[in-house]
Each structure stands twice: as structure tokens, then as C-alpha cells.
ZADO-1210 file (C-alpha; in nm, 4 decimals, padded with zeros to 6 digits):
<atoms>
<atom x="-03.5982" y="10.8179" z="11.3486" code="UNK" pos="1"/>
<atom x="-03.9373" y="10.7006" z="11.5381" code="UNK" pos="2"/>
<atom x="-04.2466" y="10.7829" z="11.3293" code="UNK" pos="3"/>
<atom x="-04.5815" y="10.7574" z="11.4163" code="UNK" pos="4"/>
<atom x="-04.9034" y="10.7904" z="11.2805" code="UNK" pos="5"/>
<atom x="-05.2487" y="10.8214" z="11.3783" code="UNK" pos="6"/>
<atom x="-05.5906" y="10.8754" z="11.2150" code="UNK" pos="7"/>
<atom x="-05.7657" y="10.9226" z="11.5013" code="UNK" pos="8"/>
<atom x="-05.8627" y="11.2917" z="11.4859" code="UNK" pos="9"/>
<atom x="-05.8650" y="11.3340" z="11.8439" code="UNK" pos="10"/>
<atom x="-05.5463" y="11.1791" z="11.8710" code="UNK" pos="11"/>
<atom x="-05.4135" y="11.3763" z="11.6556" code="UNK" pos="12"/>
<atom x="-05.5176" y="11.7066" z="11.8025" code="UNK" pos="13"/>
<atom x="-05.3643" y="11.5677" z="12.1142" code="UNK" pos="14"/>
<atom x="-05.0494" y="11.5470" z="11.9189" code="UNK" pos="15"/>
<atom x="-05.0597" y="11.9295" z="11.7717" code="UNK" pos="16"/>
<atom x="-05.1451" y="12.0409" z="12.1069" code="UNK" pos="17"/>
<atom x="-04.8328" y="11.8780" z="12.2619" code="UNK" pos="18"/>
<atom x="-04.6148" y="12.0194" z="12.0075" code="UNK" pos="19"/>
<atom x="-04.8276" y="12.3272" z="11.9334" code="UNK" pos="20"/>
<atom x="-04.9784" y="12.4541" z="12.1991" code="UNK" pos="21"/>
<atom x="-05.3558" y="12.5171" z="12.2621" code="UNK" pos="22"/>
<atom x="-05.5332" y="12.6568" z="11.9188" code="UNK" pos="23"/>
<atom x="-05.2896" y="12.5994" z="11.6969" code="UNK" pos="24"/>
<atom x="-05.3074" y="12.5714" z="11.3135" code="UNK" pos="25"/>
<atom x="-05.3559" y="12.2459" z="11.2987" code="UNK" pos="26"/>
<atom x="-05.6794" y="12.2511" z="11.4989" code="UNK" pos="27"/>
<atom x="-05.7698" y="12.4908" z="11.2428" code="UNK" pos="28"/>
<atom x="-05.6973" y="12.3247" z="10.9199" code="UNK" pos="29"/>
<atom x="-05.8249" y="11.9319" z="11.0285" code="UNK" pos="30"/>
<atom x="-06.1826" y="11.9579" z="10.8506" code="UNK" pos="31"/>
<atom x="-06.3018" y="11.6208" z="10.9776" code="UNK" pos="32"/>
<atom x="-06.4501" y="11.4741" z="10.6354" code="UNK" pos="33"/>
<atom x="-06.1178" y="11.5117" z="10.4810" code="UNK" pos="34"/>
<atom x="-05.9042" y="11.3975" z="10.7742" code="UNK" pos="35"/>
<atom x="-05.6467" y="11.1411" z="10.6514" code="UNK" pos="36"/>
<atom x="-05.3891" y="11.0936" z="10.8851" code="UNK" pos="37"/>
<atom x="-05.1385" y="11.2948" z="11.1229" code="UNK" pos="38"/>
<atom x="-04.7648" y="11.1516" z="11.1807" code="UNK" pos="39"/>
<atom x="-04.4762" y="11.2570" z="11.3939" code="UNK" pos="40"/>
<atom x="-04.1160" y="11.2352" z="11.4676" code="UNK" pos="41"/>
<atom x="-03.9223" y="11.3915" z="11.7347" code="UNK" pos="42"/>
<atom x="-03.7968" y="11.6805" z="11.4403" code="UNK" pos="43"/>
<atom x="-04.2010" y="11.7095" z="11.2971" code="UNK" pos="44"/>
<atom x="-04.5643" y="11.6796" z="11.2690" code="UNK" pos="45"/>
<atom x="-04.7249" y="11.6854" z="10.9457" code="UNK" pos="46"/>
<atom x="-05.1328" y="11.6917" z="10.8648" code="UNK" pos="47"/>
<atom x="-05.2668" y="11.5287" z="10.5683" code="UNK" pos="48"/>
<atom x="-05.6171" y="11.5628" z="10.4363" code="UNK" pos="49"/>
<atom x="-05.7229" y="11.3614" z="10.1681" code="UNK" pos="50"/>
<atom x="-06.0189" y="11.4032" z="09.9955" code="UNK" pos="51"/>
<atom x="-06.0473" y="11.5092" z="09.5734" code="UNK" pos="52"/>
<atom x="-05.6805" y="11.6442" z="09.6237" code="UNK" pos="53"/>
<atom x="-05.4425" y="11.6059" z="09.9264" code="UNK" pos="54"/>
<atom x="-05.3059" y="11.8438" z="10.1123" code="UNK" pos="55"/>
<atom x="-05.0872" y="11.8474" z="10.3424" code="UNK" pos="56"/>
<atom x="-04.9268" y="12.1345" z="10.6805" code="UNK" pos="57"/>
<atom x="-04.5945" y="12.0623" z="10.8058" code="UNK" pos="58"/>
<atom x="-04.4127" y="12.2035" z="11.1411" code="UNK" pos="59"/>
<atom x="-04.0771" y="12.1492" z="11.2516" code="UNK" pos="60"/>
<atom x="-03.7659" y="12.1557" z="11.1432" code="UNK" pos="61"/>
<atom x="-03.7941" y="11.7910" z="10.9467" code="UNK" pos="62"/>
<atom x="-04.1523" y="11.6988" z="10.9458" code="UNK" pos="63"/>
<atom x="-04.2964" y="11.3830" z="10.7467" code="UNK" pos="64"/>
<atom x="-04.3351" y="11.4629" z="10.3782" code="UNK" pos="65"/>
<atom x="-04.6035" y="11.2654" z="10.1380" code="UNK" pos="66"/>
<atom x="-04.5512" y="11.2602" z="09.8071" code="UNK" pos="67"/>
<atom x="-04.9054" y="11.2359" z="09.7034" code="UNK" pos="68"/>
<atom x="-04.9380" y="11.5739" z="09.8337" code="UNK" pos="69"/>
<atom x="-05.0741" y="11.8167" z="09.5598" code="UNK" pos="70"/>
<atom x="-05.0742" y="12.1130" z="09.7671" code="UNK" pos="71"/>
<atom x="-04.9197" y="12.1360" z="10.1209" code="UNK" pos="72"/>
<atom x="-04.7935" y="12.4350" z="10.3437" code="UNK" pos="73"/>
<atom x="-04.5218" y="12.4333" z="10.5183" code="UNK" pos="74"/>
<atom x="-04.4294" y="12.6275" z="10.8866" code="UNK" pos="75"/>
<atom x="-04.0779" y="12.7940" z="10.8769" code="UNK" pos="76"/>
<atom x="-03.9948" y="12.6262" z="10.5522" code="UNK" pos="77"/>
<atom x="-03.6333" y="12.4921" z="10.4447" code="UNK" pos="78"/>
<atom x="-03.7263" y="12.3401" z="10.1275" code="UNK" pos="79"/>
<atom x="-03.6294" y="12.6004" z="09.9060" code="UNK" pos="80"/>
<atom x="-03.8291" y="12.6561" z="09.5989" code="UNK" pos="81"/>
<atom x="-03.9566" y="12.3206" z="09.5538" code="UNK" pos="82"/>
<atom x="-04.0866" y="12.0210" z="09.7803" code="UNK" pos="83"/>
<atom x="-04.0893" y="11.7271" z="09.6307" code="UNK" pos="84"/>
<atom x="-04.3098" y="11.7134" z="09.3198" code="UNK" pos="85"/>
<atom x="-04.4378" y="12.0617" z="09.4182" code="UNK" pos="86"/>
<atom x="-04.3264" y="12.4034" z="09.3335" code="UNK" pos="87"/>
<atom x="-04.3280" y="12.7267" z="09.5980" code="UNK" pos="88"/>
<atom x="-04.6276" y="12.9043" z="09.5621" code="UNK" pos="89"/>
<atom x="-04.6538" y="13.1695" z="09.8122" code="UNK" pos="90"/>
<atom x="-04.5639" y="13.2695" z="10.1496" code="UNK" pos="91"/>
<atom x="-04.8423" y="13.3613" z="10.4307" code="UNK" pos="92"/>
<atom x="-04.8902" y="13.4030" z="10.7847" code="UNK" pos="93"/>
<atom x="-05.1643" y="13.2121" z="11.0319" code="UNK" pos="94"/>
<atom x="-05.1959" y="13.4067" z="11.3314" code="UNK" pos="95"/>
<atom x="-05.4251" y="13.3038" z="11.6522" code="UNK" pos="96"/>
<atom x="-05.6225" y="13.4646" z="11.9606" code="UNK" pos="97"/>
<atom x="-05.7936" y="13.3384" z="12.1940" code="UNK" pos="98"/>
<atom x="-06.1236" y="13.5493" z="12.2344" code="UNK" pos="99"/>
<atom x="-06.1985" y="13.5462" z="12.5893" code="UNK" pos="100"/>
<atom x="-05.8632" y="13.7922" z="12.6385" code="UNK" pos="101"/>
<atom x="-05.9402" y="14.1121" z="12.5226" code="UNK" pos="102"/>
<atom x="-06.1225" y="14.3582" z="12.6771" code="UNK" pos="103"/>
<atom x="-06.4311" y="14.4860" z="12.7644" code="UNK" pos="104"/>
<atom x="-06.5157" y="14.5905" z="12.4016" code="UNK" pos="105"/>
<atom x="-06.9383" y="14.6180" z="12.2483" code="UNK" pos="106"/>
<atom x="-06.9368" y="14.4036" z="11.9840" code="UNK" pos="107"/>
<atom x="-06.9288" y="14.5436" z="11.6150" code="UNK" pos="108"/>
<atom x="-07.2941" y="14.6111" z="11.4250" code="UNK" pos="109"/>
<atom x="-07.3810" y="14.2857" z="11.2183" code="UNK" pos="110"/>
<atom x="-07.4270" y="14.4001" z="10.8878" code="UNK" pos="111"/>
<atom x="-07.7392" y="14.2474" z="10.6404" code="UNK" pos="112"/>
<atom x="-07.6922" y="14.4051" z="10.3318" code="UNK" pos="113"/>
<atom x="-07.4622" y="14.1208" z="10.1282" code="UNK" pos="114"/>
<atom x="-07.5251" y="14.4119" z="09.8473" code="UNK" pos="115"/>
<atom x="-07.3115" y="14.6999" z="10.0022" code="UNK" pos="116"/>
<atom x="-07.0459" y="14.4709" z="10.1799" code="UNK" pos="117"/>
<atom x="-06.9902" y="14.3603" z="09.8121" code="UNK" pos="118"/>
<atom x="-06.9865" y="14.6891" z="09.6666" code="UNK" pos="119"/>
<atom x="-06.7497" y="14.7923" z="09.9654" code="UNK" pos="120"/>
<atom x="-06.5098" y="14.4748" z="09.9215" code="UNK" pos="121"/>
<atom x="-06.4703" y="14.5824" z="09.5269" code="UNK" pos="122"/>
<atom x="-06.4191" y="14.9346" z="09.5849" code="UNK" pos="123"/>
<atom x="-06.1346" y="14.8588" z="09.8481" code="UNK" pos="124"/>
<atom x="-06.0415" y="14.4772" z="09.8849" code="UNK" pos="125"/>
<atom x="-06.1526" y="14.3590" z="09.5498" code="UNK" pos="126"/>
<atom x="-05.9022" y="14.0177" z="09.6035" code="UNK" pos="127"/>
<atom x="-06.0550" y="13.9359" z="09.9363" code="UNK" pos="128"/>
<atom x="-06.0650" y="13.5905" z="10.0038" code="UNK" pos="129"/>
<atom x="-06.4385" y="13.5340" z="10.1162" code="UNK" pos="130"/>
<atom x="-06.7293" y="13.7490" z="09.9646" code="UNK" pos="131"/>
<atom x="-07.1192" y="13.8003" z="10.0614" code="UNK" pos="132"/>
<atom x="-07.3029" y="13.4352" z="09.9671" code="UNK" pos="133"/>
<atom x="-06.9804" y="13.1895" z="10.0733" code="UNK" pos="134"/>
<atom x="-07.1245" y="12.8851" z="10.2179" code="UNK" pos="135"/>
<atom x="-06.8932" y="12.9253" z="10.5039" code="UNK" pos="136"/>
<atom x="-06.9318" y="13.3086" z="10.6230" code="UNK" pos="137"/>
<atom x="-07.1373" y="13.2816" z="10.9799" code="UNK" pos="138"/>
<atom x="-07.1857" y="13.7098" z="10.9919" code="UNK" pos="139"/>
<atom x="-07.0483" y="13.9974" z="10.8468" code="UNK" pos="140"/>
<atom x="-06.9508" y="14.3191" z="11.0879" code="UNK" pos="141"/>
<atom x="-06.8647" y="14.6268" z="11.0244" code="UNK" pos="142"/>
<atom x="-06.7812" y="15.0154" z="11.1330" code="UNK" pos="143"/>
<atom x="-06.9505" y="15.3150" z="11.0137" code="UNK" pos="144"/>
<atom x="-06.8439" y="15.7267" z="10.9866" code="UNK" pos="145"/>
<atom x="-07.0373" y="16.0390" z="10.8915" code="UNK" pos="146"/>
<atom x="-06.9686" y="15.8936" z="10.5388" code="UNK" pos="147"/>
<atom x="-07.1248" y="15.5348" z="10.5759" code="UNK" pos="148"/>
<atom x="-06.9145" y="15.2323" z="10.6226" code="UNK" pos="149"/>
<atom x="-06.5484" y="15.2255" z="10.6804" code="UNK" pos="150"/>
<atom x="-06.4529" y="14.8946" z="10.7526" code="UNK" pos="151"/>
<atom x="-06.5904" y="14.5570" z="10.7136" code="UNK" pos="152"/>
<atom x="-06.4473" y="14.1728" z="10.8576" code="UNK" pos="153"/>
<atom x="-06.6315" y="13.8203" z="10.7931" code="UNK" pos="154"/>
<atom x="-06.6645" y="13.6043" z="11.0642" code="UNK" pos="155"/>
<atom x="-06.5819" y="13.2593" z="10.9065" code="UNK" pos="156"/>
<atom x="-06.6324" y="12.8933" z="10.9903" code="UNK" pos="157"/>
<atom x="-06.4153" y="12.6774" z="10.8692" code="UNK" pos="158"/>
<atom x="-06.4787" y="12.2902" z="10.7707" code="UNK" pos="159"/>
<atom x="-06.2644" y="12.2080" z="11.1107" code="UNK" pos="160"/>
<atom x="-06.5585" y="12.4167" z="11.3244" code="UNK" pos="161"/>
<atom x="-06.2936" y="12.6422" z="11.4208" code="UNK" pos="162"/>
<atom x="-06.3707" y="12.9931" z="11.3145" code="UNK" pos="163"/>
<atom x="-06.1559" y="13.2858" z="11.1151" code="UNK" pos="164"/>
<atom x="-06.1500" y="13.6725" z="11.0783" code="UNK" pos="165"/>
<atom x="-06.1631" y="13.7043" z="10.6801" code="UNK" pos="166"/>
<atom x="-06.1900" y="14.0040" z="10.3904" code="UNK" pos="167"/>
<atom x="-06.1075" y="14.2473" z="10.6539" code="UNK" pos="168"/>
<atom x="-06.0902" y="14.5806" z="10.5136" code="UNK" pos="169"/>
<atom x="-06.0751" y="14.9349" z="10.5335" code="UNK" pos="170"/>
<atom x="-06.1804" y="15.2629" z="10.3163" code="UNK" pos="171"/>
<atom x="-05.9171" y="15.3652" z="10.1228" code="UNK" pos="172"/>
<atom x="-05.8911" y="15.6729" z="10.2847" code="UNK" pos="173"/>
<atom x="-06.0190" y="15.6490" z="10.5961" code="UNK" pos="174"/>
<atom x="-05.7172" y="15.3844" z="10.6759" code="UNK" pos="175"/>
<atom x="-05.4884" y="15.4272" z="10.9934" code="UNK" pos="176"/>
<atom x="-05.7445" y="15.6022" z="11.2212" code="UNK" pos="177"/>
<atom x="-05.7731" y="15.2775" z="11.4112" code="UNK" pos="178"/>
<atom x="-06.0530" y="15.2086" z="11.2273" code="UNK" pos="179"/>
<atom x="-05.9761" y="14.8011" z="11.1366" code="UNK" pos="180"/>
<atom x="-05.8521" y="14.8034" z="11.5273" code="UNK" pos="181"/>
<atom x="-06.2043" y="14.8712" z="11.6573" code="UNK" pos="182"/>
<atom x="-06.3852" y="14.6264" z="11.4088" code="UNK" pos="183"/>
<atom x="-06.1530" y="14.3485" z="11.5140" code="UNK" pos="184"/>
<atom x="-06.2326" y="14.4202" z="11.8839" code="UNK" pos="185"/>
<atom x="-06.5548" y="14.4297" z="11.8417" code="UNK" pos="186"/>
<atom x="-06.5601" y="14.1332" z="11.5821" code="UNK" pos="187"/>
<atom x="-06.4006" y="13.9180" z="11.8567" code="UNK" pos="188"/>
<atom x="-06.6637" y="14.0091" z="12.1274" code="UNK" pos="189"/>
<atom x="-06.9156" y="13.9122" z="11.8681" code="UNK" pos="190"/>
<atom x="-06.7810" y="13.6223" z="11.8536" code="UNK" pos="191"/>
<atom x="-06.7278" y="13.5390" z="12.2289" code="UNK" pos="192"/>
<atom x="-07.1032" y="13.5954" z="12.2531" code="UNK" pos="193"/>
<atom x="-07.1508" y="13.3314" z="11.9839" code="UNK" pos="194"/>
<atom x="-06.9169" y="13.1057" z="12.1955" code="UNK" pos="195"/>
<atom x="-06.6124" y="13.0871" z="11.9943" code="UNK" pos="196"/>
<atom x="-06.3170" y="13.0404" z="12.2128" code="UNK" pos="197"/>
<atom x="-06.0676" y="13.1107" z="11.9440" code="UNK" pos="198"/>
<atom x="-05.9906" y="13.3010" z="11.6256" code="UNK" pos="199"/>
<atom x="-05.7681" y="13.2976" z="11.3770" code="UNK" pos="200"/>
<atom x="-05.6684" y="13.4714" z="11.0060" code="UNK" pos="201"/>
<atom x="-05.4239" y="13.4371" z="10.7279" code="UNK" pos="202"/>
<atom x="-05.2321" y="13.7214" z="10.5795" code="UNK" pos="203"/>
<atom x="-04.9932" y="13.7390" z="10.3087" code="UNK" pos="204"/>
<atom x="-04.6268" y="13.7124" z="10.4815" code="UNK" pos="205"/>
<atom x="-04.5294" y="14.0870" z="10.3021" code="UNK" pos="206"/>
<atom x="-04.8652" y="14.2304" z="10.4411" code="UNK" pos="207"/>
<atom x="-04.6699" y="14.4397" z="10.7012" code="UNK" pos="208"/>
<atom x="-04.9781" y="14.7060" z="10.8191" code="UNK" pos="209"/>
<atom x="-05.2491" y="14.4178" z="10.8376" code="UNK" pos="210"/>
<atom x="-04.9553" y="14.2375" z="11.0720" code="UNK" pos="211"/>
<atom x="-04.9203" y="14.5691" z="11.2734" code="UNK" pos="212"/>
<atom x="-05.2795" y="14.5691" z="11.2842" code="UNK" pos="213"/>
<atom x="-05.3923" y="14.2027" z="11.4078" code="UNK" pos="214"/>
<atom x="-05.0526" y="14.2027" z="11.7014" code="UNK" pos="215"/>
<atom x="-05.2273" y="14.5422" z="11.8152" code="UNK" pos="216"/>
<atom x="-05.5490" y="14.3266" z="11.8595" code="UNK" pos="217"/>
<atom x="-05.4379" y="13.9999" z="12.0390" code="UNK" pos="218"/>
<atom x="-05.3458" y="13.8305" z="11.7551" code="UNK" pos="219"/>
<atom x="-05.0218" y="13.6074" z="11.7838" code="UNK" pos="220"/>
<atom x="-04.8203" y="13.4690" z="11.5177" code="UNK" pos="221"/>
<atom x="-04.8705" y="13.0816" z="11.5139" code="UNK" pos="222"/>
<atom x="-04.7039" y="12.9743" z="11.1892" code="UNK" pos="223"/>
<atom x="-04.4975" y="13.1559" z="10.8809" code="UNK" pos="224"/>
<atom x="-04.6340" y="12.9171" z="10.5994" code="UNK" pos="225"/>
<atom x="-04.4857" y="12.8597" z="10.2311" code="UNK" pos="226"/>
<atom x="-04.7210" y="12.6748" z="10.0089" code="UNK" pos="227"/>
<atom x="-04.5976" y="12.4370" z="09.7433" code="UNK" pos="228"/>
<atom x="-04.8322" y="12.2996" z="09.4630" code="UNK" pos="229"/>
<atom x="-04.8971" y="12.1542" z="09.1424" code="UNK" pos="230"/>
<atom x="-05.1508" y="12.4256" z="09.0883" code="UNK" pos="231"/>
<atom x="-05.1654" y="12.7995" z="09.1559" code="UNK" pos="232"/>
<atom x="-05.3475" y="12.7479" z="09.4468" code="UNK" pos="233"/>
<atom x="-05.2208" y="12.6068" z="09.7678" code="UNK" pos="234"/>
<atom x="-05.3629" y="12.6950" z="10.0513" code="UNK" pos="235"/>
<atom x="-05.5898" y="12.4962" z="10.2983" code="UNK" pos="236"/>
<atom x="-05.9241" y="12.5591" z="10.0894" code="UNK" pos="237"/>
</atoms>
């Protein structure tokens, strides 16, 4: 089996591209500082980023494993409950769009008040993954009713530059009335105007409505991950 390996990081989004396709999760995760090294056989491609604890993202169906991996994530996983050293963690979902293909949509009011977005996230999302004061949140957006406001999404930049739709939510009770679909319209046209050419999110792999949600918006599944670790946490961050 031919392996090779490159730390060249555009090299090695050359690589992800060829086996990816444009905006793919690896030109998502590779955060520059902590770019180790990205190696590939004819069955795989696997990421590592080093750093205070490496991590590593795996595609294919027998990518190139590293055992000083502490936390990896791994696309259309055969490994079972445990990966190496590592245990299964979770399962979640990466899904992609590319912003310049929707429509003609205004984009959604910026909102200001880091107060009320975190008073909204606790009354309806309180395990959201990004809250008001994260280092890496560009703008928060969100929709208003009669009743105030019914749905708010973070526009995120991640370490790689590439950006991500996070803590999207909805009012309890104001949920399926299309709502979430309008915000993420009009988050994406926000975007475009702030020159982002793609988007992407992470959902939990059982999270069937926000699924039926982010395909109704452009979204595209890119990669079904299962995280292994030695901690609880195994994701990219």
C-alpha cells in the first residue's frame, strides 16, 4: 500500500480536494497553527493537527491511523467502538453549502444585544455549542415575531478561516413555521455579503429535524463522523 505524506498545507488541501471535492471538511478543520501533517493511500486520507493534544479526521474506507491521536473523528466509521487507544465518543454530521447558490434572499437582522441572545440560547438551546463573548463568533442573526425573537444562528470563524452556522435555534413553540429556514437563508446572504464562499455546521447524527432543516436550505451532507477519545470530548475544537 503507497502512503504519502505531506505537511505542506496547500498540498494538502490539494489532496482533500482531489478526494473530497471543493469545500470539504477537511478545508474546514486544517487550522493552520496546528497543522501537522496530511497522508494518503489509495483506500484514505487522514488530517492530523498537533498542537497541546492531537487530533486527528479520517475518510475512506482504510485511512492512515496515528496512534498519538487523543481525539480523532472518523467519516463513515468501521472501527467499532474503539480505535486504537481511543474509545467511541459520539456520532455527528458535517454538512456543507456553498453560499453563492441560494437565492435571492435579504439577509437576516444582525443582532447586538449578547444579553438577550444569551437569555434566548438558555431558554431554548441551553447546550449550544458557541455562546455570546466566544472569541470565534464573527455576528449573531436572528428572526423576530409579534412576540420578539424567534430564532437565532452564529456566524462562526473557525481557526482554518473557513466559516460555520452555529447555536442555531428556535422558540420552543414557535418551531416548524419555517422559522430556522428563513434565518439560515438569510444568515447565508449575510454571509455572501461578507465574502464567504462557503458554509458549513455540525449536528448530532440523531438530530433528524435540524437535518430536515439544513437539506431544505442548501446544505449537503459532507461527512457522517464518529469521534473516538481519551476524553469526553472529541470533536475538532
Amino acid at each position: 500500500m503507497a502512503l504519502e505524506r505531506t505537511d505542506d498545507p496547500a498540498l494538502a488541501l490539494a489532496w482533500a480536494e482531489e478526494r473530497l471535492g471543493a469545500g470539504n471538511p477537511v478545508a474546514f478543520l486544517l487550522a493552520p497553527r496546528r497543522f501537522g501533517f496530511i497522508e494518503r493511500t489509495p483506500e484514505g486520507l487522514s488530517l492530523t493537527l498537533t498542537g497541546d493534544e492531537w487530533f486527528g479526521a479520517c475518510f475512506g474506507t482504510r485511512p492512515p491511523l496515528r496512534d498519538e491521536w487523543r481525539r480523532c473523528a472518523v467519516s463513515a466509521s468501521s472501527f467499532g467502538d474503539h480505535l486504537l487507544s481511543l474509545a467511541r465518543v459520539d456520532e455527528w454530521d458535517f454538512f456543507t453549502r456553498r453560499v453563492a447558490s441560494g437565492g435571492a434572499t435579504a439577509p437576516a437582522d444582525e443582532l447586538h444585544d449578547d444579553d438577550a441572545v444569551a437569555r434566548f440560547l438558555e431558554a431554548h438551546a441551553p447546550h449550544s455549542a458557541v455562546w455570546p463573548g466566544h472569541h470565534e463568533v464573527v455576528a449573531w442573526y436572528g428572526a423576530s415575531d409579534a412576540h420578539g425573537l424567534v430564532a437565532v444562528a452564529a456566524l462562526v470563524r473557525w481557526e482554518s478561516g473557513y466559516h460555520v452556522v452555529s447555536s442555531v435555534a428556535t422558540r420552543t413553540e414557535a418551531r416548524g413555521r419555517g422559522y430556522g429556514a428563513r434565518l439560515m437563508d438569510g444568515v447565508a446572504a449575510a454571509a455572501l455579503e461578507r465574502g464567504v464562499e462557503w458554509l458549513g455546521l455540525g449536528v448530532a447524527h440523531d438530530n433528524e429535524p435540524a437535518h430536515r432543516l439544513y437539506r431544505a436550505t442548501g446544505f449537503e451532507l459532507r461527512a457522517a463522523f464518529t469521534s473516538y477519545g481519551a476524553h469526553a470530548h472529541a470533536g475538532p475544537h
